[in-house]
Every structure is written in structure tokens, then in C-alpha cells.
C-alpha positions as CSV (number, residue, x, y, z in Angstrom):
1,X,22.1,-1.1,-15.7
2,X,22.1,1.2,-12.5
3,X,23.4,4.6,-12.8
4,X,26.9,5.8,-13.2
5,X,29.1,8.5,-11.3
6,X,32.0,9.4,-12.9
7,X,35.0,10.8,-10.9
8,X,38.4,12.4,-11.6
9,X,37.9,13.5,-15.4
10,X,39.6,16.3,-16.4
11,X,38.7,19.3,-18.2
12,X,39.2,18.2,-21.7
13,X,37.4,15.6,-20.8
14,X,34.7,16.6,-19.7
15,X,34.1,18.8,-22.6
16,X,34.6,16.3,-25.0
17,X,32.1,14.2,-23.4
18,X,29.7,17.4,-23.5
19,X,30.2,18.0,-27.0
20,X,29.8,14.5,-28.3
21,X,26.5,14.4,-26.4
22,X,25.1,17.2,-27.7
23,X,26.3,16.4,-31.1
24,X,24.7,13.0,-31.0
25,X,21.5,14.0,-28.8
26,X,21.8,11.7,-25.8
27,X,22.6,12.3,-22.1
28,X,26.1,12.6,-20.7
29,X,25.1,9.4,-19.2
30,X,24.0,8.1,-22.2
31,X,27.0,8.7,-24.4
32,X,29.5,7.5,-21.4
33,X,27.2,4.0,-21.8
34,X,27.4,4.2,-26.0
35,X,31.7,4.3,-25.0
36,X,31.8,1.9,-22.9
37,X,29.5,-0.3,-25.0
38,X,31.5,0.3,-28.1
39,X,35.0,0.2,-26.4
40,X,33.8,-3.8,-24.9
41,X,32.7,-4.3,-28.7
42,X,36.3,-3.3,-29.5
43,X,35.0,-0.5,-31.4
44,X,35.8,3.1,-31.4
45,X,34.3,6.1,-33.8
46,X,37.0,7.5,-35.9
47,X,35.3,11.0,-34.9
48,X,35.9,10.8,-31.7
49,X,38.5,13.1,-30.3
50,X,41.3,11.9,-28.5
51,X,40.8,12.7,-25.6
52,X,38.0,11.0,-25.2
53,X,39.4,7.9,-27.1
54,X,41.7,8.2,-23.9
55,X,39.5,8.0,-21.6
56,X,36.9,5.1,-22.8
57,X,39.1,2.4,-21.1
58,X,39.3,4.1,-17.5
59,X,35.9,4.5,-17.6
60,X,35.0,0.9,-16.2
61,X,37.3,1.6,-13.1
62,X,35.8,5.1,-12.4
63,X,32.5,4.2,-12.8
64,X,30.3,3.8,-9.4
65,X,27.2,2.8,-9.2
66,X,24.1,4.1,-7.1
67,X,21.5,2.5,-4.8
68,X,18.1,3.7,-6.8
69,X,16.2,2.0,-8.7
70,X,15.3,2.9,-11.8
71,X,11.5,3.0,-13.6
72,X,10.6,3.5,-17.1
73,X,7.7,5.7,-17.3
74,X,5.1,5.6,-20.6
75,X,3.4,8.6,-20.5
76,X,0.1,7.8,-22.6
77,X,-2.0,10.6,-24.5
78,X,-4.6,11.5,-22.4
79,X,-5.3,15.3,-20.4
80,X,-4.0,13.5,-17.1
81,X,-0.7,13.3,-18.9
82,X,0.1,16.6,-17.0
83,X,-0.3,14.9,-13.8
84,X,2.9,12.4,-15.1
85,X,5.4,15.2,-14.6
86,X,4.1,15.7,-10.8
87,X,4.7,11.5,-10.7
88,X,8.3,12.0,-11.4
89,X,8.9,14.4,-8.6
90,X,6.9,12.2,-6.6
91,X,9.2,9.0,-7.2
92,X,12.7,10.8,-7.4
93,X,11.7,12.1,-4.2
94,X,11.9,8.4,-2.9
95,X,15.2,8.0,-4.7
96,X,14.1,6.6,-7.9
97,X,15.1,7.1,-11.3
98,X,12.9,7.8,-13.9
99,X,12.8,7.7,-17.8
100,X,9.7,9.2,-19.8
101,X,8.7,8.0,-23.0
102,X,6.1,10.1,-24.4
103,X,3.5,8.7,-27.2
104,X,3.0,10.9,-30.3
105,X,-0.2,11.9,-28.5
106,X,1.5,12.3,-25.3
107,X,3.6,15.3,-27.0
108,X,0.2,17.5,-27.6
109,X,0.2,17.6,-23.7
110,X,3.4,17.8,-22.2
111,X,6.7,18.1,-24.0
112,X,9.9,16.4,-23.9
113,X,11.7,18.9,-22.8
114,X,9.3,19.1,-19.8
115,X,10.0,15.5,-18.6
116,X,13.7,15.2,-19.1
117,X,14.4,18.5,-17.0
118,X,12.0,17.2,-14.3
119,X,13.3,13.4,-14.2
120,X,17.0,14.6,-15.2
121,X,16.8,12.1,-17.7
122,X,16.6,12.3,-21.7
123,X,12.8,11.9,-22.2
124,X,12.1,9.0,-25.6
125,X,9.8,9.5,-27.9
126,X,10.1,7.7,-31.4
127,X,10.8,3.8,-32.0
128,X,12.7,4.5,-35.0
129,X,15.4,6.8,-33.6
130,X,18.8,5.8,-34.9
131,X,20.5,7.2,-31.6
132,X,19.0,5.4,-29.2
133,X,18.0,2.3,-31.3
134,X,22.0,1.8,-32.4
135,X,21.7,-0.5,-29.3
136,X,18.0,-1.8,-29.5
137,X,16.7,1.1,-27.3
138,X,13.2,-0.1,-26.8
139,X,14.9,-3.5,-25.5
140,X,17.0,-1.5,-23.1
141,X,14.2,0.8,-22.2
142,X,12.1,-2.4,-21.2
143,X,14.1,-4.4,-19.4
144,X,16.7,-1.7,-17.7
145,X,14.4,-1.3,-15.0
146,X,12.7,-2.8,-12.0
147,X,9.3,-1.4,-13.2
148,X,7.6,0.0,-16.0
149,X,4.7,2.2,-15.1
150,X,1.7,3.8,-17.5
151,X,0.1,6.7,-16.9
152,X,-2.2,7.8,-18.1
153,X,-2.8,4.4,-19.7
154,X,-5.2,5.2,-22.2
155,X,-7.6,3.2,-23.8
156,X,-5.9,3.1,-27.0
157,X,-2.4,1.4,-25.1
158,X,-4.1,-0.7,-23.2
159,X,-6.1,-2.3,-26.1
160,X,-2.8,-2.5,-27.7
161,X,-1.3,-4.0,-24.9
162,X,-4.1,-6.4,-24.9
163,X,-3.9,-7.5,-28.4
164,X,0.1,-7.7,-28.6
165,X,0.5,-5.0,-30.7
166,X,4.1,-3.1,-31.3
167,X,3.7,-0.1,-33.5
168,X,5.7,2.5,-31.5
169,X,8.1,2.8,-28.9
170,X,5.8,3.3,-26.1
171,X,3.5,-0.1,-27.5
172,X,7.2,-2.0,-28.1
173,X,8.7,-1.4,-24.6
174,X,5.7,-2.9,-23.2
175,X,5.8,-5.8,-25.6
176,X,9.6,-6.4,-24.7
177,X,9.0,-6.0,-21.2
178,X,10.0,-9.1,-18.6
179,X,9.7,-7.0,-15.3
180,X,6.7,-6.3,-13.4
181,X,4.2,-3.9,-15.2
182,X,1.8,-0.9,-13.6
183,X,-1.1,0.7,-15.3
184,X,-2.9,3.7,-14.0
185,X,-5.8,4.3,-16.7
186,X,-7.1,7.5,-17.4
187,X,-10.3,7.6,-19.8
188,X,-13.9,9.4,-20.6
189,X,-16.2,7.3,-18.0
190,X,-17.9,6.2,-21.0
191,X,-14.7,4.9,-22.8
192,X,-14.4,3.1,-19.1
193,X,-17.4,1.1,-19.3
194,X,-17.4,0.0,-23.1
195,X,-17.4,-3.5,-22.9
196,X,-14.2,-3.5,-25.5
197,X,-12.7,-1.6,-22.6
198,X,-13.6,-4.1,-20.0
199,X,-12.5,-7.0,-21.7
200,X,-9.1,-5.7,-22.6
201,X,-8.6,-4.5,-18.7
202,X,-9.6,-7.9,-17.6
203,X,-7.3,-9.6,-20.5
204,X,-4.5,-7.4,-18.9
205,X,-4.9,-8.6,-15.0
206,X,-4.8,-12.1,-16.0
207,X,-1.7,-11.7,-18.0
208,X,-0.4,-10.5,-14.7
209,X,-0.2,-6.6,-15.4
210,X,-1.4,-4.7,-12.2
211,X,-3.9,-1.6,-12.3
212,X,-4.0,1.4,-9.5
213,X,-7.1,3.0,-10.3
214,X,-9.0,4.5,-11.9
215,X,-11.2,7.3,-9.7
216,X,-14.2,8.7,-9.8
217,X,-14.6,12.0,-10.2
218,X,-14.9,15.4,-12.9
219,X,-13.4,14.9,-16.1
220,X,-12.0,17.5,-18.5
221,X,-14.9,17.9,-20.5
222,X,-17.8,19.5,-18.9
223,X,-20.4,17.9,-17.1
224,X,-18.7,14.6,-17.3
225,X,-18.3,12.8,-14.2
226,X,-17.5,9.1,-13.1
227,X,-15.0,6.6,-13.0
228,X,-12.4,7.1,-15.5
229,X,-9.9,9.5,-13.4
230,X,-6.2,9.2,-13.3
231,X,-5.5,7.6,-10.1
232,X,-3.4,10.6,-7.7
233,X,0.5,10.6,-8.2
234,X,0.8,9.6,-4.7
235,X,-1.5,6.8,-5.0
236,X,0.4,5.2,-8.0
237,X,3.8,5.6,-6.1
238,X,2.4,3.7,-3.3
239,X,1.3,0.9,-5.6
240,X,4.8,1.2,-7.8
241,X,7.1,1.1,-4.4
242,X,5.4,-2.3,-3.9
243,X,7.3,-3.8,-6.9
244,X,10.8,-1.9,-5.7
245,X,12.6,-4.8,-4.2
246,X,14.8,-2.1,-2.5
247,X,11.7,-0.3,-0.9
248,X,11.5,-0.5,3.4
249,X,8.6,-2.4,4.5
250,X,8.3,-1.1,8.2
251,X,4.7,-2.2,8.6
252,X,5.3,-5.9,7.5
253,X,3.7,-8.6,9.5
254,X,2.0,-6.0,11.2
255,X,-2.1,-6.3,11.2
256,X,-3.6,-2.9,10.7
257,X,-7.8,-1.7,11.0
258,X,-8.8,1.4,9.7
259,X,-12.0,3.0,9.4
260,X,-13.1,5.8,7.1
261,X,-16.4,7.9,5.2
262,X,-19.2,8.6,6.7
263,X,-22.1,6.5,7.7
264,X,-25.7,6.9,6.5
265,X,-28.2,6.5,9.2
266,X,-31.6,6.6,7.7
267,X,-35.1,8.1,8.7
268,X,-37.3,6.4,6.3
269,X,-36.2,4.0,3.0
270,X,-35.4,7.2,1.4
271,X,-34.1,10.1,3.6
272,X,-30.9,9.5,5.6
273,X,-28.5,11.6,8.3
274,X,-25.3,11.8,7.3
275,X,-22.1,14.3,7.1
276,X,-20.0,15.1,4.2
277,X,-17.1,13.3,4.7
278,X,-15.2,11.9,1.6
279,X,-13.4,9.2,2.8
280,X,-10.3,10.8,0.8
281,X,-8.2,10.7,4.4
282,X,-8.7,7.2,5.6
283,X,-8.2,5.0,1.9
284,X,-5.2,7.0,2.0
285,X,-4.2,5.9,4.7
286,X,-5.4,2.6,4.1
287,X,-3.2,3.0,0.9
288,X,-0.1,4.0,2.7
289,X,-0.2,1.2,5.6
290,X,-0.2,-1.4,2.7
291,X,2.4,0.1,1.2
292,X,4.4,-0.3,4.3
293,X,3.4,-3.8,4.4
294,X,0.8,-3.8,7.0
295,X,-2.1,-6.4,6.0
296,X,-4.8,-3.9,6.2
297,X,-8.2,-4.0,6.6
298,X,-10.4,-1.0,5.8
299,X,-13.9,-0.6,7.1
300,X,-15.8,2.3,4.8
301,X,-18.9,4.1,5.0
302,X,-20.8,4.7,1.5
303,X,-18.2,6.7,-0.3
304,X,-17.6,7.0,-4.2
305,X,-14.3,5.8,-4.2
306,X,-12.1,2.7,-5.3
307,X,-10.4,0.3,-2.1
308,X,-6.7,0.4,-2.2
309,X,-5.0,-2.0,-4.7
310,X,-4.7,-5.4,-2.1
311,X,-6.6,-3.6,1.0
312,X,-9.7,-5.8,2.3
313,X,-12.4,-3.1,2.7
314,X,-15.6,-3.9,4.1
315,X,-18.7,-1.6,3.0
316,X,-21.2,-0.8,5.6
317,X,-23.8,2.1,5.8
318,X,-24.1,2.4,9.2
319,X,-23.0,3.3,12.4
320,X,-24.0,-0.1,14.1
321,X,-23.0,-2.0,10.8
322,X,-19.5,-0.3,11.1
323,X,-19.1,-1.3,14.8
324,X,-19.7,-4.9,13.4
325,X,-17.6,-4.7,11.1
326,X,-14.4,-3.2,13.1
327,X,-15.5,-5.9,16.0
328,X,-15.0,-8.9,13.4
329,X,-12.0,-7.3,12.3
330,X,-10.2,-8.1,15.7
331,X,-7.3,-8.8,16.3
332,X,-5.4,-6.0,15.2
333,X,-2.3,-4.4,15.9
334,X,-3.0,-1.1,15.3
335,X,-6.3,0.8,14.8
336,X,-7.0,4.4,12.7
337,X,-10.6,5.5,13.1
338,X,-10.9,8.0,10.4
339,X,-14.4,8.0,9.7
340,X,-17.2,10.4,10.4
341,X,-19.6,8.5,12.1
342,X,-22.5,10.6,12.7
343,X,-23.4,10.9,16.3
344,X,-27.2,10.2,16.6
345,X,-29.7,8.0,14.5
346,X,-33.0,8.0,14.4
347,X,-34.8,5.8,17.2
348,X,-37.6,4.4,15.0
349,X,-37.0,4.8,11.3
350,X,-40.1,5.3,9.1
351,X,-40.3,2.0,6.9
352,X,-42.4,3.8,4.2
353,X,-41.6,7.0,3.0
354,X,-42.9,10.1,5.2
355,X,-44.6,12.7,3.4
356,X,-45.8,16.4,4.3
357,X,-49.3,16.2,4.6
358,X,-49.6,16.2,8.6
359,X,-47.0,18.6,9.4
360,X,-43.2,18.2,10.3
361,X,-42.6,14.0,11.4
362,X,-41.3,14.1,15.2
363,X,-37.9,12.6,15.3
364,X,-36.5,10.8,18.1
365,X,-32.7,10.7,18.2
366,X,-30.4,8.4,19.7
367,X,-26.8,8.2,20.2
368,X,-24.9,5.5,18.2
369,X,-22.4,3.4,19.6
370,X,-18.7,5.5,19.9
371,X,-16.6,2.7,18.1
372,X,-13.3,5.1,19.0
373,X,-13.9,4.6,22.8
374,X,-15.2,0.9,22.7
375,X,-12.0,-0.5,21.0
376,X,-10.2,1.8,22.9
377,X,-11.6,0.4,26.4
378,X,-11.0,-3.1,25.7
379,X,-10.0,-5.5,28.1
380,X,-9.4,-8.1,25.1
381,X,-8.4,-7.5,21.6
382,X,-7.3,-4.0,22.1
383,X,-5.2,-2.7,19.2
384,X,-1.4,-1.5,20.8
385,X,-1.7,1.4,19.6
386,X,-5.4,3.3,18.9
387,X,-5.7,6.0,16.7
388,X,-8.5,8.5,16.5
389,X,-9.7,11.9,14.6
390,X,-11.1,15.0,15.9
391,X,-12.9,16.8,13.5
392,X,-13.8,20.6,15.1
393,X,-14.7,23.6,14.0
394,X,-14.0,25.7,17.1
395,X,-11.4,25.3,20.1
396,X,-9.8,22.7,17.6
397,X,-6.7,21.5,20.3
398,X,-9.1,22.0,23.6
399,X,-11.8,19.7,21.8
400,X,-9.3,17.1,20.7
401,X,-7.2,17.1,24.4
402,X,-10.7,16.5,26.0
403,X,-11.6,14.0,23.3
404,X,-8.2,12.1,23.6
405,X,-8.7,11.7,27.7
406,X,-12.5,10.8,27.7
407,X,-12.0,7.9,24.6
408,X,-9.2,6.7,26.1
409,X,-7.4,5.7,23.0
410,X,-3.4,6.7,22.7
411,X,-3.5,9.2,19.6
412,X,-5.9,11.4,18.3
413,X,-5.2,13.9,14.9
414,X,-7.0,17.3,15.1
415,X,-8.3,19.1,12.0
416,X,-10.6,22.0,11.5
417,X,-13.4,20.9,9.2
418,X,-15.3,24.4,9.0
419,X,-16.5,25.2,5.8
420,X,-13.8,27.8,5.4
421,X,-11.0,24.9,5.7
422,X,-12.6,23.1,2.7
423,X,-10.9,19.6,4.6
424,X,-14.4,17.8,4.4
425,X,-14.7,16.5,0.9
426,X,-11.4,18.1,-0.1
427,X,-8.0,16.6,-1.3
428,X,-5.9,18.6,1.9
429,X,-5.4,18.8,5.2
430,X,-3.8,20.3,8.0
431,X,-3.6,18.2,11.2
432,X,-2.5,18.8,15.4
433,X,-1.0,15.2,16.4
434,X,-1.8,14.7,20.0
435,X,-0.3,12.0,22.0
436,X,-0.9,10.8,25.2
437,X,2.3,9.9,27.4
438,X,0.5,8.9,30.6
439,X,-1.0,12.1,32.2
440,X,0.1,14.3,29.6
441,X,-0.2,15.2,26.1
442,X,2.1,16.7,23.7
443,X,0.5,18.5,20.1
444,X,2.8,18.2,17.0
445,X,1.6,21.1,14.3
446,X,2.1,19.6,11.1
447,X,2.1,21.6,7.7
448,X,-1.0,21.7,5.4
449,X,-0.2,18.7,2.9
450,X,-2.4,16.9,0.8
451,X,-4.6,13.8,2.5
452,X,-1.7,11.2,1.0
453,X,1.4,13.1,2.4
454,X,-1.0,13.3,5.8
455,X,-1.1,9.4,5.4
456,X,2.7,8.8,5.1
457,X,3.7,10.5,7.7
458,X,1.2,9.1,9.9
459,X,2.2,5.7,8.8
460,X,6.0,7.1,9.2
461,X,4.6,7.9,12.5
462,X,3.3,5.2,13.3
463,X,6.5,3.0,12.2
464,X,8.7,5.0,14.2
465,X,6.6,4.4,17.6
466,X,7.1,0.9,16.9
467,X,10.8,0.4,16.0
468,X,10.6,0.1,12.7
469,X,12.5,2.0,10.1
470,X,10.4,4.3,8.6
């Protein structure tokens, strides 16, 4: 059912409606639904006060309802349960609606009370509540909604999920469910890797359920670090607005090559130059063009990270293998060259390792291909629209104008990446968008906002320069 607005109560009204809502424990919302249900039943309470009686049958004229979608969110028991309330801000922020239902072990992380005032909605948390089961609430809960999403989805609910089990609401909704179904797990890498694990997570793709996720990266318990992380907030918006049949798609049909990490250019089988890029800023961007509907291909240096949810992503370690890789990429429609490719290789690298004993190796250096300025130079095949990155750590908007005329491409994005930003291998960035209109340039200053944000509005960007609604 979509959401109601009700207009033109009065006073009395609306305090009846107040009172009975509190009395019973539900929403405003909630208890208008609970009269209108009971007054199509042909059934009214005897305790309900007049006025109210009174106004049950107008109810189905006033009643409008909204464009959002709505998503029923199962917030598992896991320490990345705190992230869930930053989820709900994310989605509302697009305009959807969002119930929370909290597992028992859910509640020893965040409360309630802390996910209905965030989502604005009454937050669920037992199977066996008579006030919200009086209509089969974990029915409702399942199936009045365009998605149901899990996160964390803990090891525990997804075994469940696996099995078919229905023990509490959270396990029942799930069970009940028709609609589409998003898990973002969130476990001890260990707990990740058990082969019961494994076997329940592959069970669950072939029933059709879709996983964002997880990461890799430090877990709450010290010293602990893998895969097992809690996809980002943004990340599992961008794979939930893919299920949102209401959701603009202003990349669609559009054919989109991006290119991100570093490369690893080596100096003997063991020893290699590189940089410390993360490859945080180009997946998300990668993530945020699919999301848009672009068919994306993503070309990656070695990076400890997991490819976008239906992204094609190439793995390369090198600056030659990367230029390969973009090059049999072509045709694209636009190009985003996010990586880091390291500037020089070694000439002749060592094929056995090179130890101490005669001194310090000579090491002849030669520059690797610019991939930025050899796609952007094209004759053939070139992108419409090519995208680079300046990474400086002095003169940052002098440096990128002189890098944007000599690679010839049409866009570059600035960022300072001295160690005092904390951009390379960090989760934010500030960026200078420079743009080339002919002979000149014009430099947008954009806020500092996390890498995903930096990726939607470049794809917004992006969708904008084309025609398409953003």
C-alpha cells in the first residue's frame, strides 16, 4: 500500500486519531490503515470515540497517495547494524520509504526508538505482537514493498534464510516475501569463509536473492581484517535503486569505460613500483554509472576490493596490461580514467630476485604509455566525452589546467592527494571539476564528500552533459 496524506481533519479529529495511536502503539499512519481496514470489514471498535467513528468513512476520499516507494529494512545483529540507521537517511534522501525491523540481537546495537525517528516510521520488532499481527503483520511487512533489504545480513539470517526457517519476524518476512530481495552481509572474515557460510550464500543466489558485498577491510575486533565488512550505505542504495521500478536510469543504453587503482610495475619477481592508490574513487564510480544504467566496464589495478554488483571489471597489474585492456574495451561512449598509473617502469626488470651483495642495482626507468592522452587523441573509437584525474600535491588547479590542454581529453577532476589530505587510500574527497569549452576552461569547487557522493554527482554530471535527466 503506498502512503497516505490526509487533508481537511479537524481538531477533534486529529486528537482522536493521536490518542488512539498512542493508546494502541502504532503510527498515525498505522492506525488510519487499522480504520479503514476495519470500517471495509464493516467493523468498528466500540471504544472508539465518535468522532473518529465519524470520520472512518471520509477517510477513502481524503486519502492521497504519494509517489515513493517503499522498502522494508531487516536490520540483522551484527556491529555494522549502526551503519543501518545512516542507510535510511541515505534512501529517504532518494524519496523512499523505509520500515526497520530489528532482530532481538539487532536491539543490543541500535534501538527502536533510533530507527523509527530516523525512517519516520514505527520500527518492528517481535513476530508475536498482537498490534501489528491483528492483520498478519509479517505478511504485510513482506509484500507492502518493492524491496526488502538486509543489512547487516548476518550469518545466522542468512543460514536461516537458506534452510527456510521462520522463527521471528525478521526470518518470517523473508519467508513470506514475493518481491525482489537484497542482502548486504556483514560477518567475522572467518565466519565468511566457513564452508557452511559459503554454501548457504551460494544456496541464496540461486534462489534468486541478490548480494552487495561484502568488503574487505578492519573488523571490530582487533587485529581482524579481511572480507567480511558491511558493504558502504551508499553502495547498497546503488544496488537497492536497481530494483525501484520508479528509479531514473539516465545512463541506460549508454556504454561506459572506467579505469581505477594503481598499477604494479615490477623490478624483479618480487619488488614492484607502485603508488597508494585504493581504488575506493573509480569502483565507485563504476558503481554509480551502473546504477544509472550505463553497461559498464571497469579496468582495475591490483586493489583489495570487490567489482560492483553487474560491472565487468578486468584485473590487470600493469601499466601496458591496462592500456590493453582499455584498448579492447573500445567502443565506448564515455571514458573515466581514475586510476593511478605510475609514470615510469623499470626498462629491464630483474627475472631473479636482486640481492645486496654488489651494492645498490642501477635502475633504468622508462615512461609508460599515458592511456588518458592516447584514448583522448583518437582518430577512431574515441569516447564522446573523456574524463580524466589530476592527482597534485602542489599548484593543484595550475597542474590540472596544463594537464587538461596537453591530454587533450574534455574533463579532468583535480584533487590534492598530499599526505595531509588523507584522499589516497581514504573513503573522502574533495575535487576542482575542470571543463574544457573550446579555448577555455571553467573550475567547479565541489564540497568535500565521501568518494560515493563524488561518484554521483559525477555520474549526475555526466548525465546532465548528455540530456539525460539526472
Amino acid at each position: 500500500m503506498a502512503s497516505l496524506t490526509i487533508r481537511k481533519l479537524d481538531d477533534a479529529i486529529k486528537a482522536d486519531l493521536r490518542l488512539r495511536s498512542a493508546k494502541n502503539g502504532r503510527s498515525v499512519e498505522e492506525e488510519v490503515r487499522v480504520i479503514l481496514r476495519e470500517y471495509l470489514d464493516g467493523r468498528t471498535e466500540p471504544a472508539m470515540r465518535p468522532a473518529a467513528a465519524e470520520a472512518a468513512a471520509p477517510l477513502r476520499e481524503r486519502a492521497e497517495t504519494t509517489s515513493e516507494g517503499r522498502i522494508t529494512l531487516i536490520i540483522g545483529g551484527g556491529i555494522a547494524a549502526y551503519k543501518a540507521l545512516d542507510l535510511v537517511r541515505r534512501l529517504k534522501e532518494r524519496h523512499l520509504r523505509v520500515r526497520c525491523v530489528l532482530t532481538d540481537a539487532a536491539q543490543q546495537f541500535v534501538t527502536p526508538l533510533a530507527a523509527s525517528a530516523v525512517s519516520g516510521e514505527r520500527a518492528y520488532t517481535a513476530l508475536f505482537d498482537p498490534t501489528s499481527e491483528l492483520d498478519a503483520g509479517h505478511i504485510r511487512l513482506a509484500r507492502d514493498c518493492e524491496l526488502i533489504v538486509v543489512a547487516p545480513a548476518t550469518a545466522d539470517l542468512m543460514a536461516k534464510m537458506a534452510h527456510g526457517l521462520a522463527d521471528d519476524l525478521a526470518s518470517a518476512i523473508l519467508l513470506a516475501a514475493k518481491g525482489p530481495i537484497l542482502l548486504a552481509p556483514a560477518m567475522n572474515p572467518v565466519m565468511w569463509s566457513n564452508a557452511a557460510t559459503r554454501r548457504n550464500a551460494e544456496q541464496l543466489k540461486r534462489d534468486g536473492i541478490a548480494l552487495v558485498g561484502p568488503n574487505t577491510g578492519e573488523m571490530a575486533e582487533k587485529g581482524e581484517r579481511g572480507l567480511g565488512r558491511m558493504a558502504e550505505p551508499l553502495e547498497i542504495v546503488a544496488a537497492a535503486e536497481r530494483f525501484m521500478r520508479k528509479t531514473a536510469k539516465p545512463l541506460s543504453g549508454q556504454r561506459v569505460l572506467i579505469t581505477a587503482g594503481p598499477t604494479h610495475e615490477p623490478i624483479d619477481p618480487v619488488r614492484y613500483i607502485a603508488n597508494r592508490s585504493s581504488g575506493k574513487q573509480g569502483f565507485a564510480i563504476a558503481a554509480a554509472a551502473k546504477a544509472a544504467g550505463a553497461d559498464v566496464t571497469l579496468i582495475s589495478g591490483p586493489v583489495e576490493l570487490e567489482g560492483p554488483i553487474g560491472v565487468t571489471v578486468v584485473f590487470v597489474e600493469s601499466a601496458r596490461q591496462m592500456l590493453k585492456g582499455v584498448e579492447a574495451a573500445l567502443p565506448a561512449d564515455i571514458a573515466i580514467f581514475a586510476a593511478a598509473v605510475a609514470d615510469w617502469r623499470v626498462a629491464h626488470a630483474g627475472e631473479q630476485k636482486l640481492k645486496k651483495g654488489g651494492g645498490m642495482p642501477p635502475l633504468q626507468l622508462v615512461e609508460n604509455p599515458d592511456i588518458l592522452a592516447r584514448i583522448a587523441n583518437l582518430k577512431e573509437k574515441r569516447p564522446c566525452l573523456v574524463i580524466g584525474f589530476a592527482a597534485e600535491t602542489e599548484h593543484l588547479i595550475d597542474n590540472a589546467t596544463a594537464k587538461l590542454r596537453r591530454k587533450g581529453c574534455d574533463w579532468i577532476l583535480a584533487n590534492d592527494v598530499s599526505a595531509a589530505s588523507g584522499v589516497m587510500g581514504g573513503d573522502r574527497n574533495t575535487i576542482h571539476l575542470l571543463k574544457r569549452n573550446g579555448a577555455d576552461i571553467s573550475v567547479e569547487d565541489w564540497p568535500l564528500m565521501s568518494k560515493e557522493e563524488v561518484a554521483f554527482e559525477l555520474v549526475a554530471e555526466v548525465a546532465r552533459t548528455l540530456g539525460k535527466p539526472a
